[in-house]
C-alpha positions in Angstrom: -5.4 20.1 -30.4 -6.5 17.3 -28.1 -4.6 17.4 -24.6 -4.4 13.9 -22.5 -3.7 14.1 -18.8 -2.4 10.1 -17.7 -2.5 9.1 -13.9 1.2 7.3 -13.8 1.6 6.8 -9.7 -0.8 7.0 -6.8 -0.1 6.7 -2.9 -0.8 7.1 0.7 1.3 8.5 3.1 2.6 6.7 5.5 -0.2 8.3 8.3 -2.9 8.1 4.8 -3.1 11.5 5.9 -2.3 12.6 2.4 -2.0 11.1 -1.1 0.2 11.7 -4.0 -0.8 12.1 -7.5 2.2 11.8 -10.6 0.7 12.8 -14.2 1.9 13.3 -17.8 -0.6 15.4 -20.1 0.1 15.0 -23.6 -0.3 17.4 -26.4 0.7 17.2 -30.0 3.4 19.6 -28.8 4.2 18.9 -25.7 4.4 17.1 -22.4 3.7 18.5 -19.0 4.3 16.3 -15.5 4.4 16.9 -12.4 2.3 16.0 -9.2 0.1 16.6 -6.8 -0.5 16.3 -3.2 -4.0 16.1 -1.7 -5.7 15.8 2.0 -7.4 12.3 2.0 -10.3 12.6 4.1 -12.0 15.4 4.2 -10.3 15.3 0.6 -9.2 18.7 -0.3 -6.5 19.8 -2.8 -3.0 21.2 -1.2 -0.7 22.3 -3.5 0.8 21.0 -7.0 4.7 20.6 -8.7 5.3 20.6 -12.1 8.1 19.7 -14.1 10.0 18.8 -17.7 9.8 15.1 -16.8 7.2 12.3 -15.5 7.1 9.9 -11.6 6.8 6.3 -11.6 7.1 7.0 -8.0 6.1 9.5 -5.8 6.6 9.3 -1.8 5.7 11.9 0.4 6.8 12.1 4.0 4.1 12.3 6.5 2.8 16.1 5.8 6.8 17.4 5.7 8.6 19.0 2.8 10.5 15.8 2.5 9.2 13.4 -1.1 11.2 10.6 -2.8 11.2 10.6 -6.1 12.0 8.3 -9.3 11.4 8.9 -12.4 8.4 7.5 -14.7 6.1 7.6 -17.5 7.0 8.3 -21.2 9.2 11.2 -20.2 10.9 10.3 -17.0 12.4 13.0 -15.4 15.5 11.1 -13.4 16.4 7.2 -14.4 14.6 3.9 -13.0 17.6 3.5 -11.0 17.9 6.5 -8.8 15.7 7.4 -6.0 15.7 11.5 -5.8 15.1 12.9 -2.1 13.3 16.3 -3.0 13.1 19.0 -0.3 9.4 21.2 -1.3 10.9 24.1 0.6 14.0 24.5 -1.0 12.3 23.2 -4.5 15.3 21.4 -5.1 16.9 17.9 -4.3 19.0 17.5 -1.4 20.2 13.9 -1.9 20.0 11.0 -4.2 20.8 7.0 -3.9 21.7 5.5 -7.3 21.1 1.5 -8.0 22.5 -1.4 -10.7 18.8 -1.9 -11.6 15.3 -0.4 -11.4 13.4 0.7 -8.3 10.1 -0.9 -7.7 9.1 1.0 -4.8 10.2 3.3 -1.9 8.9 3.2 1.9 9.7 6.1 4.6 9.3 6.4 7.9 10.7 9.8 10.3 14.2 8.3 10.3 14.6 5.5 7.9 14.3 4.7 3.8 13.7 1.7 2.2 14.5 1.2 -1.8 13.1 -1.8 -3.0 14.6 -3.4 -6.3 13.5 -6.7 -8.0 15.8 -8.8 -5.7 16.9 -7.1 -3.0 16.1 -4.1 -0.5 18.4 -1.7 1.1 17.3 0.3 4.1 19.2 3.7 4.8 19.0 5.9 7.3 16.5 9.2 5.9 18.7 11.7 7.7 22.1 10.8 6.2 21.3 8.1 3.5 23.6 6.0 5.3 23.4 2.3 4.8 21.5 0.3 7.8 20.9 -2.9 6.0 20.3 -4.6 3.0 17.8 -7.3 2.1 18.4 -10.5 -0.2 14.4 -11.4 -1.5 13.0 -13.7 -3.9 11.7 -12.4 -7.1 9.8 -9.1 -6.5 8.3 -7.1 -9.4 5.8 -5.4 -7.2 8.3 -4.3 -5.1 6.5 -5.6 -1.4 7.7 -4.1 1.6 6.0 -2.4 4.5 7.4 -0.1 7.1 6.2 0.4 10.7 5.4 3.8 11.7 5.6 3.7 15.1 8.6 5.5 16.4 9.7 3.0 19.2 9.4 -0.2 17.0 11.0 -0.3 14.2 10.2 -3.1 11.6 10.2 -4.2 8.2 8.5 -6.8 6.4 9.1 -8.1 3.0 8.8 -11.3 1.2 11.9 -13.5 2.3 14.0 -15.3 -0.7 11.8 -18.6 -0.3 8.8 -18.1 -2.4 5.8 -18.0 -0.2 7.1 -17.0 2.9 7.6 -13.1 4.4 10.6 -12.1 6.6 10.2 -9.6 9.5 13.1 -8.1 11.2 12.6 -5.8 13.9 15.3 -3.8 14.4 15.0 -2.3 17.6 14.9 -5.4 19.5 17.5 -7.0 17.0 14.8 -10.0 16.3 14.5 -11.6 12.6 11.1 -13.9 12.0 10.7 -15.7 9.0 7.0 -16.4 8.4 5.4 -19.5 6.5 2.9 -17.5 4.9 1.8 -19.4 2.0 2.6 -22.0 -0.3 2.7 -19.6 -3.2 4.1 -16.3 -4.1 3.1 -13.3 -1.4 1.2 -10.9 -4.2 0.1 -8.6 -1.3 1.7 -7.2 2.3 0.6 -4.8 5.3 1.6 -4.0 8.8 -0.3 -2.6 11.5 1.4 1.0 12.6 3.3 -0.9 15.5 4.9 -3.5 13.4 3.0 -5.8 16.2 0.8 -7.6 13.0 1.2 -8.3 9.6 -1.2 -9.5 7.5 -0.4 -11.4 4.2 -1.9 -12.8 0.5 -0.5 -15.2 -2.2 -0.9 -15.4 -5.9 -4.3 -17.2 -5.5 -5.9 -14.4 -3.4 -8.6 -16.4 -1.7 -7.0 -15.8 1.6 -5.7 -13.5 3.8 -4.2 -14.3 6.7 -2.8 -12.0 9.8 0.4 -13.0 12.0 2.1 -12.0 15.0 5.3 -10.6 13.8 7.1 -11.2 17.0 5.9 -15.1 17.4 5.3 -16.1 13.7 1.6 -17.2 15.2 -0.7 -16.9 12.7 -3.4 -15.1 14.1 -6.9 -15.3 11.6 -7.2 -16.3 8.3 -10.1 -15.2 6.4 -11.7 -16.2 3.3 -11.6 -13.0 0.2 -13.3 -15.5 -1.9 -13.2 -19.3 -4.1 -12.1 -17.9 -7.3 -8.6 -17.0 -7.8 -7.9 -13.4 -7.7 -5.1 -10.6 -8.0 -4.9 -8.5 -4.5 -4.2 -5.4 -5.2 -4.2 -3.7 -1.6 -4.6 -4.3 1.9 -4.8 -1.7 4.7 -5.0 -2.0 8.5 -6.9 1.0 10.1 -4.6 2.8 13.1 -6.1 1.2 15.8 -6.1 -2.2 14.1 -9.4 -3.4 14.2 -9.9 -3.4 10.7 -8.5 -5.0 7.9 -9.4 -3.9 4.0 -8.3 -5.3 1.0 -9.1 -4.7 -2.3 -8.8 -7.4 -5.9 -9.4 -7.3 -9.5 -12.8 -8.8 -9.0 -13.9 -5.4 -8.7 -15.1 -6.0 -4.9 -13.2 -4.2 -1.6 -13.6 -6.4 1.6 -13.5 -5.1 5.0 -12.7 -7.4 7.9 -12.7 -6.8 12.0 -9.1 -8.0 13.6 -11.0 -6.9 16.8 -13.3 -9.1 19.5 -15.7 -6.9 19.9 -17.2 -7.6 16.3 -17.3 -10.8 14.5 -17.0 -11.6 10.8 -19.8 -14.0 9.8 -18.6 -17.5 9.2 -20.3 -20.5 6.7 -23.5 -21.7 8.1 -22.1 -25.0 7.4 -19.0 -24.7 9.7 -21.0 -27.7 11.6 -19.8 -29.9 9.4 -16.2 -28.8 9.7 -14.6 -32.0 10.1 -16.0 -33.3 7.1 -16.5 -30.3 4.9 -13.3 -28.4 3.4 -11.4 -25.9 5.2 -13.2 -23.6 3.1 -16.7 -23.9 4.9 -14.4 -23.0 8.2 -13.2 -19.6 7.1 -13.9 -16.1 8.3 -15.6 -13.7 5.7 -15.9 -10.2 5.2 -17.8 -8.3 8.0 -18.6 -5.1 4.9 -17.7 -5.4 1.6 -18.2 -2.4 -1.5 -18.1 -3.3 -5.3 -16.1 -1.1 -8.1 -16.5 -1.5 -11.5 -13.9 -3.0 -13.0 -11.0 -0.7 -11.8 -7.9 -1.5 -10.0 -8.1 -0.4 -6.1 -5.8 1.2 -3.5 -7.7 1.6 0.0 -7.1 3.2 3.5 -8.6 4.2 6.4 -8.3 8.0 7.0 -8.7 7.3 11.0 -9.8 5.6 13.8 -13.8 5.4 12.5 -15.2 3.2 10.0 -14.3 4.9 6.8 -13.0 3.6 4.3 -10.9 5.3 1.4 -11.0 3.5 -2.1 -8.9 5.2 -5.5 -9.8 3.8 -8.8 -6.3 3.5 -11.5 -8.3 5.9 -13.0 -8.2 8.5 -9.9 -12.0 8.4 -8.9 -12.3 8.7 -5.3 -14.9 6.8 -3.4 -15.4 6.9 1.0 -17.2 3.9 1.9 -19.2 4.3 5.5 -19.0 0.3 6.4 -20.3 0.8 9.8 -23.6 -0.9 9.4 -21.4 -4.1 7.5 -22.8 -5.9 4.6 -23.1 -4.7 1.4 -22.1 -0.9 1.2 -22.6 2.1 -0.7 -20.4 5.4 -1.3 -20.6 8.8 -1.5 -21.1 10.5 -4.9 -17.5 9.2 -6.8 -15.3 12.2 -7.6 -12.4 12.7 -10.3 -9.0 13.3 -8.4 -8.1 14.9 -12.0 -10.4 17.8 -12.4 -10.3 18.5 -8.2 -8.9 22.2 -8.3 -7.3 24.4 -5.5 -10.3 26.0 -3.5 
């Protein structure tokens, strides 16, 4: 009897602390789900869930007991529509926000929830789902939206309902920036853990560019390549002075948002005023190839590590200090990592 375990849903907490893992294994009789969580770097295994029923999503809270939930997979254990806030101590949920229409993602932070849907995004309060605010976007299938973490500042970012441009609202200063990003879709979002920077991608993916959230100022703009591409992920480390982001051409960048270390630029910049803008961009300081996998990335913490996760759940840290071209350490197979 052959037995199938499928990777549905994989994320970072909101401190990349930790990571989530949802799975179905198949069997000719039956189907076990569940998920995992796991220490990101060192990586170790914590602790596993299972149940009658598959994740799409699976959100964990920092390193708390508190995990959003919706369910997923071929045997979906709640409906697309309802987001399931599941309490690991009690092993049981102790509240639940039900939607018109599927969720494409959930972001947390200590005191806030944000459910985002193909069209809109409403932001509750975490400790008494209470409605704070709700969000009119354009089309969103990937369901972009970033949280800060930072507990003084706190500030969303999503794409606003004009295609190509991102909306900012920071609600403890009671400020709403809307952001001419680019002149096609945003495929990819992140903030900084402050809220202070956000850094966007289109549909194209041959740039990336960072802004002041507070200003609209755009701030850098650097070049991922010529070719079009799909961005899959883009990180900011926690001291943001690193930028990563990862695409379907199999290749993870790694850029400095610092001043004390400089990407390398075209050795034709010269000729700037003649050349295209594309001889005037700012390239990747490191950069690591994967074959032919979609990405998620992170940095773990304040050194220059870098996290990459395969679709597949291979695991790869990246040391980019020296910059260039970069190698890993030996790949390992989040599926068939077992509790020590």
């Amino acid at each position: 009897m052959s037995i199938q375990e499928e990777l549905i849903y994989i994320s970072f907490n909101q401190d990349s602390s930790c990571l989530t893992l949802s799975t179905e294994k198949h069997s000719e009789q039956s189907t076990e789900s569940g998920f995992r969580i796991l220490r990101t770097y060192p990586l170790k295994y914590c602790f596993q869930r299972v149940f009658p029923g598959s994740f799409g999503i699976v959100e964990l809270l920092y390193r708390s007991n508190i995990i959003a939930l919706v369910g997923g997979g071929k045997s979906p254990r709640y409906p697309f529509n309802k987001v399931i806030i599941w309490d690991d101590h009690q092993m049981r949920p102790t509240g639940e926000l039900c939607f018109r229409s599927e969720v494409k993602a959930v972001k947390m932070r200590r005191d806030k929830i944000a459910v985002i849907l193909e069209n809109k995004i409403f932001v509750y309060n975490l400790q008494d789902l209470k409605i704070r605010d709700h969000i009119t976007t354009c089309i969103n299938p990937k369901g972009l939206c970033c949280l800060s973490t930072d507990t003084e500042n706190i500030v969303i970012a999503c794409p606003h309902s004009q295609k190509g441009q991102a909306l900012v609202k920071i609600y403890n200063k009671d400020k709403t920036q809307i952001i001419e990003a680019h002149e096609t879709s945003l495929a990819c979002l992140a903030l900084n853990g402050n809220g202070s920077i956000l850094a966007t991608a289109s549909d194209k993916g041959t740039l990336i560019r960072v802004f002041n959230t507070e200003t609209g100022e755009k701030l850098q703009e650097f070049r991922r390549g010529i070719d079009r591409a799909e961005i899959y992920c883009m990180a900011i480390n926690p001291t943001s002075e690193w930028i990563a982001c990862s695409s379907d051409k199999g290749t993870v960048h790694v850029y400095s948002l610092g001043e004390n270390v400089l990407n390398p630029k075209s050795g034709l910049r010269f000729m700037k005023k003649i050349l295209p803008k594309y001889f005037d961009s700012e390239w990747s300081f490191a950069k690591f190839r994967v074959k032919d996998s979609k990405t998620i990335v992170t940095f773990p913490g304040d050194g220059p590590v870098l996290v990459v996760i395969t679709a597949d759940g291979v695991y790869y840290q990246v040391d980019f200090s020296s910059g260039g071209e970069c190698t890993a350490s030996s790949p390992v197979n989040l599926l068939e990592l077992e509790l020590n």
